[in-house]
N, C-alpha and C positions, 0 to 999 in steps of 0.2 A: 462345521468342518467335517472333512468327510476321515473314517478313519484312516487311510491311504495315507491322509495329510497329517495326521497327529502326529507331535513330537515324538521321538522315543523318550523314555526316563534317560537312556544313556548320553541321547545329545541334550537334554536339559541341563542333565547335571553338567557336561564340557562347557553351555554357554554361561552356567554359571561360574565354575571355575573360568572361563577366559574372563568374565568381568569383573570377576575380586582379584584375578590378578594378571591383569592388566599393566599394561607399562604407566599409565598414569598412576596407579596405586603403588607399584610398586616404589616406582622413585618418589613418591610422596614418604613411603616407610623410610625408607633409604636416606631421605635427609631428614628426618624428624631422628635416625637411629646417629648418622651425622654429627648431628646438632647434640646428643644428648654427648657423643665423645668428646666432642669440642670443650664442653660446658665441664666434662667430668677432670680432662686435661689440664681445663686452665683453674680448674679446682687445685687438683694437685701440685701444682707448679704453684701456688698460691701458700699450701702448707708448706712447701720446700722450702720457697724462700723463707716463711716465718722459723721453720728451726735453724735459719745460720743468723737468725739475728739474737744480740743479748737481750734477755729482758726478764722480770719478773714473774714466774712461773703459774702465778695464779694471771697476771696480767695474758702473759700468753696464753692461758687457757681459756681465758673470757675469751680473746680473739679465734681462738679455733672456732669455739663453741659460735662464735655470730658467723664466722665462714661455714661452718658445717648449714647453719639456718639457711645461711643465703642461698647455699649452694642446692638445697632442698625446695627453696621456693623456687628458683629459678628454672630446675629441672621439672618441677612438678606437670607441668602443663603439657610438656612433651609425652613424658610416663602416661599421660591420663589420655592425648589423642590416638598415640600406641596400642593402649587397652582397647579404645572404644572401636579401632580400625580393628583389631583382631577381633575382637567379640561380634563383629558384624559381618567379619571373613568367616565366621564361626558358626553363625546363625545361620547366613547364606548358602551356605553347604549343607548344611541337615537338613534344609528344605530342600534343596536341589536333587 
């Protein structure tokens, strides 16, 4: 390649930045970030309704304590492709 032709560092780094964020990338964060509101919502609306019910206070705590699990596994998968999409927007850039 002749040097005339070589990139600048400057438009490297913009074609990087346009492909980490990209409208495909971003609306993929967008509803994974979505999804995790969703999931945190109907968590809460979940304890809500458990404190207007009567019941046994250790009972009701066993039940928190399996909604809090659930609500941890459920979310986990979202938090973990979040990280891995930033850590790669992250990488992508320092080399750019």
């Amino acid at each position: 390649m002749a040097a005339g032709n070589a990139p600048s560092a400057v438009s490297t780094h913009e074609d990087a930045r346009t492909r980490l964020h990209s409208p495909d990338l971003q609306s993929l964060m967008r509803s994974l970030r979505a999804t995790l509101t969703d999931l945190d919502f109907a968590h809460a609306q979940e304890l809500s309704r458990l404190e207007t019910k009567r019941m046994d206070a250790r009972l009701r705590g066993h039940i928190i304590e399996t909604l809090r699990k659930r609500h941890h596994e459920h979310r986990e998968p979202y938090v973990r492709e979040l990280a891995r999409l930033q850590t790669r927007m992250k990488a992508a850039l320092a080399a750019a």
